[in-house]
C-alpha positions in Angstrom: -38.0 37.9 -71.9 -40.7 37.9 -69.4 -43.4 37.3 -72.5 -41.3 34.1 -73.6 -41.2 32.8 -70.2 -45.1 33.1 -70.0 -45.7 31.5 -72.8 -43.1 28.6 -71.8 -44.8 28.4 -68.7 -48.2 28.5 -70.1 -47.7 25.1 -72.3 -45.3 23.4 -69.5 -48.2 23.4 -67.5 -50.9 22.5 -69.8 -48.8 19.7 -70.7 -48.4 18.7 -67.2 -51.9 18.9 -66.3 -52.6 16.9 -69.5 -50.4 14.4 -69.4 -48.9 14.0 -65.4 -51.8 14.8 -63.6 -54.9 13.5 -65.8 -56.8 16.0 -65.7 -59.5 15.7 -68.9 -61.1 18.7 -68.7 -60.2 21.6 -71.0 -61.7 24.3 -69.1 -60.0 23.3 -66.0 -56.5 23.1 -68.1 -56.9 26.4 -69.4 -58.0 28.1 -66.0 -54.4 26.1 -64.6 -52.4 27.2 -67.0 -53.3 30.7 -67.6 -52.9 31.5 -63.8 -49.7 29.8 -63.8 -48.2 32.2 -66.4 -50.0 35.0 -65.4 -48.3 34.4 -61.9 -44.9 34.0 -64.0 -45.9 37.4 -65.4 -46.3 39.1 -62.4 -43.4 37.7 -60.5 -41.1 38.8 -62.7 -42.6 42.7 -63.6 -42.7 42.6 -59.8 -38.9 41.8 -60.0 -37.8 43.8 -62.4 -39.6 46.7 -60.6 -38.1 45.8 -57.2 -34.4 45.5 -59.1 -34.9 48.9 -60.7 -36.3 50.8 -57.7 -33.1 49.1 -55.7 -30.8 50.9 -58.4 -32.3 54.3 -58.0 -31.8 54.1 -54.2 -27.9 53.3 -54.3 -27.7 56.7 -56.9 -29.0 58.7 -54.0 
């Protein structure tokens, strides 16, 4: 799930840079969009993480 949702993100944003904001340059595009999903990435590993450490405690 959290690879789908990074490459979702990845594209939303490209295509929002692109088209709603203007911005022409490809680099600048790519740099956008690949920390946008990598952010996606690591918000949700950290998450999952968080959710699974949580469910260890309440065993104890």
């Amino acid at each position: 799930m959290q690879e789908i949702l990074t490459a979702v993100t990845y594209l939303v944003v490209w295509l929002i840079c692109q088209r709603v904001i203007g911005i022409e340059s490809g680099l600048v595009n790519l740099i956008i969009s690949l920390s946008a999903a990598v952010g996606v990435y690591v918000l949700m590993a950290w998450k999952a993480y968080r959710d699974k450490k949580r469910g260890e405690d309440d065993r104890r």
